[in-house]
C-alpha positions in Angstrom: 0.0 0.0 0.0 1.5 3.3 -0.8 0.5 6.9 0.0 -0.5 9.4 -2.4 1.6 12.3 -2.2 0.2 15.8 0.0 -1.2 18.3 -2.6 0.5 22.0 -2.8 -1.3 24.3 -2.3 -0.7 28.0 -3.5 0.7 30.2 -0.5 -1.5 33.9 -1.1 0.6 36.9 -1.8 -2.3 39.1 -0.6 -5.5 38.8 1.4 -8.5 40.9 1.9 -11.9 40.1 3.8 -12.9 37.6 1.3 -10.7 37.3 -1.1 -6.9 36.2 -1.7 -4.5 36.4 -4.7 -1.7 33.7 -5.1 0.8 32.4 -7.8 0.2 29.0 -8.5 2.5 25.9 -9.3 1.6 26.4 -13.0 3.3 30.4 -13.0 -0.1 31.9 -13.6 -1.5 34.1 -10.8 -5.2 33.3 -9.0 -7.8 35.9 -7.4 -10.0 34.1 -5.6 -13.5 35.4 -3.8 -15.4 33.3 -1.6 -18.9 34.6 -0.5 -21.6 33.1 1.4 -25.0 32.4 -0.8 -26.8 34.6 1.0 -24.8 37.8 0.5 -25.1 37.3 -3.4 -26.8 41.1 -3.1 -23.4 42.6 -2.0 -21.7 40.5 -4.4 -20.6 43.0 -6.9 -20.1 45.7 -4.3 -17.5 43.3 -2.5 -16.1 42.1 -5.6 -14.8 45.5 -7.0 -13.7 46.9 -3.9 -11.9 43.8 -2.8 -10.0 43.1 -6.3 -9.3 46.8 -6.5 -7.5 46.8 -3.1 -5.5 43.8 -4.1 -4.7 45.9 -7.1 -3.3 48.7 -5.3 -1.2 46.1 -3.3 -0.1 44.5 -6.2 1.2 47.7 -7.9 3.2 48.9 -4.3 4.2 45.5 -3.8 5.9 45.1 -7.5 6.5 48.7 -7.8 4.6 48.7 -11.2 4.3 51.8 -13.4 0.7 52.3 -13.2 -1.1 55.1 -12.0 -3.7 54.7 -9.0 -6.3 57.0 -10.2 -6.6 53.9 -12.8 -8.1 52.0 -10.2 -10.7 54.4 -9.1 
């Protein structure tokens, strides 16, 4: 009998209330949102704030050339 071996799991670069953003083992980078069914009404509202915070972290984190008035 052998053991499969332990899945990897992606380690997030940033978190916000709900959401994370990680690099994966495949080089491509994830956002992921995770939402309770019953707040699908805030849905949108959460989504945009949240992915444009992780946006603004990306850009300070990487020191990207990109203006933040393009997030707003």
């Amino acid at each position: 009998m052998t053991e499969l071996p332990k899945r990897i799991r992606n380690k997030a670069i940033f978190r916000e209330d709900n959401s994370s953003f990680s690099l994966g083992q495949n080089h491509r980078y994830y956002f992921v949102l995770s939402l309770d069914e019953k707040l699908l009404p805030e849905l949108p509202v959460r989504l945009v704030s949240q992915a444009k915070a992780i946006a603004r972290k990306v850009v300070r984190g990487y020191e990207l050339d990109i203006p933040f008035d393009y997030f707003d």
